[in-house]
C-alpha positions as CSV (number, residue, x, y, z in Angstrom):
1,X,-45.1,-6.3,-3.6
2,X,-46.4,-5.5,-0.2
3,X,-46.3,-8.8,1.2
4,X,-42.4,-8.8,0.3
5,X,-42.2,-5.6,2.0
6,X,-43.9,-7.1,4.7
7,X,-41.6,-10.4,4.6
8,X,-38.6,-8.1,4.7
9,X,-40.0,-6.0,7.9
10,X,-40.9,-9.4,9.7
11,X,-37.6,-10.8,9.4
12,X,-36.1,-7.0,10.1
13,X,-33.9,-7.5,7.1
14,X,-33.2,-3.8,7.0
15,X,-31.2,-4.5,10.6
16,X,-27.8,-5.9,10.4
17,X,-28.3,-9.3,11.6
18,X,-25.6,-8.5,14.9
19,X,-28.3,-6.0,16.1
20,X,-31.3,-7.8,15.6
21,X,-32.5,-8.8,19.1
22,X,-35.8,-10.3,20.4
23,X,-38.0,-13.2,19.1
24,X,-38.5,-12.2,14.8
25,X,-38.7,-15.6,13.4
26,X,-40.9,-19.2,14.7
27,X,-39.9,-22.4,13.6
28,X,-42.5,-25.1,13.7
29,X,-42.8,-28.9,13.4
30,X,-46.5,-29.5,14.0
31,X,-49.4,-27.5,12.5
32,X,-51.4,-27.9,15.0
33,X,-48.1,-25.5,17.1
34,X,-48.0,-23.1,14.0
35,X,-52.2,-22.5,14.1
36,X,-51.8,-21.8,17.9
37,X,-49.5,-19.2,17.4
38,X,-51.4,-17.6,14.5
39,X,-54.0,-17.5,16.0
40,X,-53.3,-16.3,19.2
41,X,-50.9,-13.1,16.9
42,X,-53.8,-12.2,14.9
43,X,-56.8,-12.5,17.3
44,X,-57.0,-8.7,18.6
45,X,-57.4,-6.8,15.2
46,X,-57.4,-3.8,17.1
47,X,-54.0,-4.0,18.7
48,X,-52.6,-4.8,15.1
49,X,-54.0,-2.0,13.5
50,X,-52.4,0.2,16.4
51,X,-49.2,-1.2,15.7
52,X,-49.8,-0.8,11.8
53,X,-50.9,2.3,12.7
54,X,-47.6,3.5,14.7
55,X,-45.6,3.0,11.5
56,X,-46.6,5.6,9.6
């Protein structure tokens, strides 16, 4: 159940899609592109946790 919540946040589907602005979905062709960019989102645990952290 959280990772649909999760899902749902990511994609900001609890914005109406004419005011969702900035970069909230990746599209990739290679894995090689999508491990890159995993990577480099989930490297500094700390910064996440501030953001998860700014949420409540």
């Amino acid at each position: 159940m959280a990772q649909l919540y999760m899902a749902s946040n990511v994609i900001k589907n609890h914005i109406p899609i004419t005011l969702r602005n900035g970069n909230w979905a990746q599209e990739f062709y290679r894995l090689d592109e999508m491990s890159i960019y995993i990577k480099t989102q989930f490297e500094d645990r700390t910064f996440i946790e501030n953001i998860l952290a700014q949420e409540d």
